[in-house]
SERO-4910 file (N, C-alpha, C, O; in steps of 0.05 Angstrom, whole numbers):
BEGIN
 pado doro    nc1    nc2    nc3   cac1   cac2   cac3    cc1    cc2    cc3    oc1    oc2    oc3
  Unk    A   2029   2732   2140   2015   2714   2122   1990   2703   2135   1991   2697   2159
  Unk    A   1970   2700   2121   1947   2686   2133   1958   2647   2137   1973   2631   2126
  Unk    A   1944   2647   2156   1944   2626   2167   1933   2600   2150   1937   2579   2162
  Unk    A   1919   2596   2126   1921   2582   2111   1935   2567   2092   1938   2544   2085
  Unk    A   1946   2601   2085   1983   2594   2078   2010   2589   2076   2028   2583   2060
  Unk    A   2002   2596   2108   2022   2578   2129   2022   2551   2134   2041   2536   2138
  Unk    A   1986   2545   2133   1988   2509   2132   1996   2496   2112   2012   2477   2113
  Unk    A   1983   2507   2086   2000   2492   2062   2024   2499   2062   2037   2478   2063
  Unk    A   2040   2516   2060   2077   2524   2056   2087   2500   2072   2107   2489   2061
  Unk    A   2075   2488   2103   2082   2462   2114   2075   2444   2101   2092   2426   2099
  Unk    A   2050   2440   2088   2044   2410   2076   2063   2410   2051   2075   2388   2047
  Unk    A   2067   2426   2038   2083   2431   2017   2110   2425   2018   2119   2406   2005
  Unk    A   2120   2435   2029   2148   2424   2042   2140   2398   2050   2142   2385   2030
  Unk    A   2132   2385   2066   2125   2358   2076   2117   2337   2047   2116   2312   2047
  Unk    A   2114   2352   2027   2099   2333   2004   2125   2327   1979   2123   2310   1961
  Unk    A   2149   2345   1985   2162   2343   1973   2186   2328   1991   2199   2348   1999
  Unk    A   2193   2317   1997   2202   2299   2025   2186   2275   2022   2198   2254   2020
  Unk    A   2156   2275   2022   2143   2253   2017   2146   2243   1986   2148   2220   1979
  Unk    A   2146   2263   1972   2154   2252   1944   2176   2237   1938   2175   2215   1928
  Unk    A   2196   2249   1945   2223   2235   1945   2229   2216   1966   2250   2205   1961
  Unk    A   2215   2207   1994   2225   2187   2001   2200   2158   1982   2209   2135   1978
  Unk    A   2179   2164   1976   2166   2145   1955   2178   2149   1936   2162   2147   1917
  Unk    A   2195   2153   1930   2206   2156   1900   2229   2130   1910   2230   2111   1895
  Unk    A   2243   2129   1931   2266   2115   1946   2251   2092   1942   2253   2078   1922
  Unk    A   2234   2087   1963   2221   2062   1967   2208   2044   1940   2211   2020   1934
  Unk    A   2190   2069   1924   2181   2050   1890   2206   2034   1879   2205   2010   1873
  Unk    A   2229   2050   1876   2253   2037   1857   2272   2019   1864   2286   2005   1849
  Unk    A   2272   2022   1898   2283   2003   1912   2311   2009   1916   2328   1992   1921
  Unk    A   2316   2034   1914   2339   2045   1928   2343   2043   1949   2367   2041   1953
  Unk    A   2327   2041   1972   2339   2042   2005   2342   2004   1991   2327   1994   1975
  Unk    A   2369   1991   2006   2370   1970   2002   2363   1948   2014   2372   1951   2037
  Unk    A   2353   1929   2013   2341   1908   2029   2306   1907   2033   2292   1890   2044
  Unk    A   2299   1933   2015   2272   1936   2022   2262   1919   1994   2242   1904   1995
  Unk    A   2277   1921   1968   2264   1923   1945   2248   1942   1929   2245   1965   1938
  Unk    A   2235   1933   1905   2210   1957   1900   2188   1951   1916   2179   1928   1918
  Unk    A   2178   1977   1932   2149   1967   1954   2137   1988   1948   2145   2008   1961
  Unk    A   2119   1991   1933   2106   2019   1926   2079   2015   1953   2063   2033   1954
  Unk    A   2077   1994   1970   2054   1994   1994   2074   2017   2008   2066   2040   2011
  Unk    A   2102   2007   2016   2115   2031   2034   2120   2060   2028   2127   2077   2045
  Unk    A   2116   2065   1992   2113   2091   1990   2089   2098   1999   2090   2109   2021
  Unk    A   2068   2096   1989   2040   2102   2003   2035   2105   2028   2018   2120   2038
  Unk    A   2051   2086   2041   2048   2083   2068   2070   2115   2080   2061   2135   2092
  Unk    A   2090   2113   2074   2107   2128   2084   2091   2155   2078   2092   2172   2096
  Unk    A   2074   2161   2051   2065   2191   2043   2037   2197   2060   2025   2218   2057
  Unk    A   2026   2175   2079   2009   2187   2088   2021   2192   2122   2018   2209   2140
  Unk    A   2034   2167   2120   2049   2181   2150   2062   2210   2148   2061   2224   2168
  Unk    A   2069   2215   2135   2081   2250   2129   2058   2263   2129   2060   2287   2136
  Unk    A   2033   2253   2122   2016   2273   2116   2004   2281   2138   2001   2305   2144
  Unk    A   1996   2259   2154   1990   2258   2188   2007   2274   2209   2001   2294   2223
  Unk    A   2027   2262   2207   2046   2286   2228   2049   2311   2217   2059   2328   2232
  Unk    A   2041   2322   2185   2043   2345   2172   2021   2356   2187   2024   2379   2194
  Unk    A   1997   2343   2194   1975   2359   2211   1976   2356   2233   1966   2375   2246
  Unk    A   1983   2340   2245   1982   2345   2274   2007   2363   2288   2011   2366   2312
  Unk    A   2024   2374   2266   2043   2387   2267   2036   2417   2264   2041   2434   2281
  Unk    A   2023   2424   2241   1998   2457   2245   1988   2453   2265   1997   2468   2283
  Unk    A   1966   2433   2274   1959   2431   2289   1967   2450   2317   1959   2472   2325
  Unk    A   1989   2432   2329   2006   2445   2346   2028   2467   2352   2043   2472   2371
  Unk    A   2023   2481   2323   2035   2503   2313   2013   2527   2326   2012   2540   2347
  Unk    A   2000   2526   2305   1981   2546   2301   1951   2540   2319   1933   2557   2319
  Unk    A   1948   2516   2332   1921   2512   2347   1907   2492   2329   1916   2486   2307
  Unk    A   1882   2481   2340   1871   2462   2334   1845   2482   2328   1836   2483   2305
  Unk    A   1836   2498   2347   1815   2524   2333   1823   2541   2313   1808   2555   2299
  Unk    A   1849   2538   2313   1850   2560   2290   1854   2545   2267   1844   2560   2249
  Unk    A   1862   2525   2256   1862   2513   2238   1844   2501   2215   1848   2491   2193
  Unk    A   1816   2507   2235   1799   2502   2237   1789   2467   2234   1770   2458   2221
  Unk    A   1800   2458   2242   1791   2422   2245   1801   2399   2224   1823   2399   2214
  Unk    A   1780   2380   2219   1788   2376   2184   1773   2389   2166   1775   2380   2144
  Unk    A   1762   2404   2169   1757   2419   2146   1770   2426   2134   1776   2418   2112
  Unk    A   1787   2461   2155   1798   2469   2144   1830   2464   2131   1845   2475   2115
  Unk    A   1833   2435   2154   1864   2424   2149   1862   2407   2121   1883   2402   2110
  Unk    A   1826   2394   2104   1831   2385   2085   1840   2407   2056   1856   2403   2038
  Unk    A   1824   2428   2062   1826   2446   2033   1859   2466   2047   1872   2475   2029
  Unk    A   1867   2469   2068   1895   2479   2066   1917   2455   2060   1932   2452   2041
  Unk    A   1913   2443   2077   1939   2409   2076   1927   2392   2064   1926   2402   2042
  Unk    A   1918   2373   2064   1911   2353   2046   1916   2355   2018   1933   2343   2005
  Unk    A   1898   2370   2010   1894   2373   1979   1923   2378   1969   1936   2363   1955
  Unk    A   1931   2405   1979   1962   2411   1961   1977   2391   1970   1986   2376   1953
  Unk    A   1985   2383   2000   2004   2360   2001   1999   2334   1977   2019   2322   1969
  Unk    A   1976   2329   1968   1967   2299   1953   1983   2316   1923   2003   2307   1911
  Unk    A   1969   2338   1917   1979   2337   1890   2010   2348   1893   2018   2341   1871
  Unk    A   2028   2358   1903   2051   2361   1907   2072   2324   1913   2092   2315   1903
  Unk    A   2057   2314   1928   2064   2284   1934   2069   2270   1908   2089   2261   1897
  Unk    A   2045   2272   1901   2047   2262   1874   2065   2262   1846   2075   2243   1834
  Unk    A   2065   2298   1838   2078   2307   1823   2103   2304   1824   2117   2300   1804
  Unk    A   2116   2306   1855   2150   2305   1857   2152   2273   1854   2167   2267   1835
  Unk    A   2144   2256   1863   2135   2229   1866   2140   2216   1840   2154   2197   1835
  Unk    A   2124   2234   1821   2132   2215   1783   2157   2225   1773   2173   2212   1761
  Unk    A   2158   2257   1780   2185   2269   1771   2216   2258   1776   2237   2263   1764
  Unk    A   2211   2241   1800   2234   2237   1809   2236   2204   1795   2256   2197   1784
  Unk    A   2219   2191   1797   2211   2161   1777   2223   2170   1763   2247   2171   1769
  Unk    A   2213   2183   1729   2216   2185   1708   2248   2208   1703   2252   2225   1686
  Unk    A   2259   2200   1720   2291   2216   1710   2312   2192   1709   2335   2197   1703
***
């Protein structure tokens, strides 16, 4: 597989994990926390961070090509995958 697709298949996986633990935190299932939709947000970019510094150290920091190429491989699909599992799991 090319190596672009390798970065997103990680962010992807990582975005669905981030979806569902902001899905926890919005509705206030983990208990004691309440609804804190700051700690989903917060929690989905911390996933998103160690999701890159995790290619990162996979595959190289040259080969990944920087943030560039870690925005249009990881970023972008992780945000809209985050997202989508994120309402799906709300709205059931």
């Amino acid at each position: 597989m090319e190596l672009e697709v390798k970065v997103a298949s990680i962010h992807i996986v990582l975005a669905i994990v981030a979806g569902y633990i902001s899905f926890l935190f919005s509705t206030g299932a983990i208990s004691g926390l309440g609804k804190n939709e700051v700690l989903a947000i917060l929690a989905g970019l911390i996933i998103l961070y160690l999701g890159g510094q995790l290619s990162e150290r996979i595959f190289g920091k040259e080969e990944v090509g920087g943030f560039k190429g870690w925005l249009w491989s990881g970023i972008v699909p992780f945000f809209f995958i985050w997202i989508v599992v994120w309402v799906l799991f709300y709205n059931l």
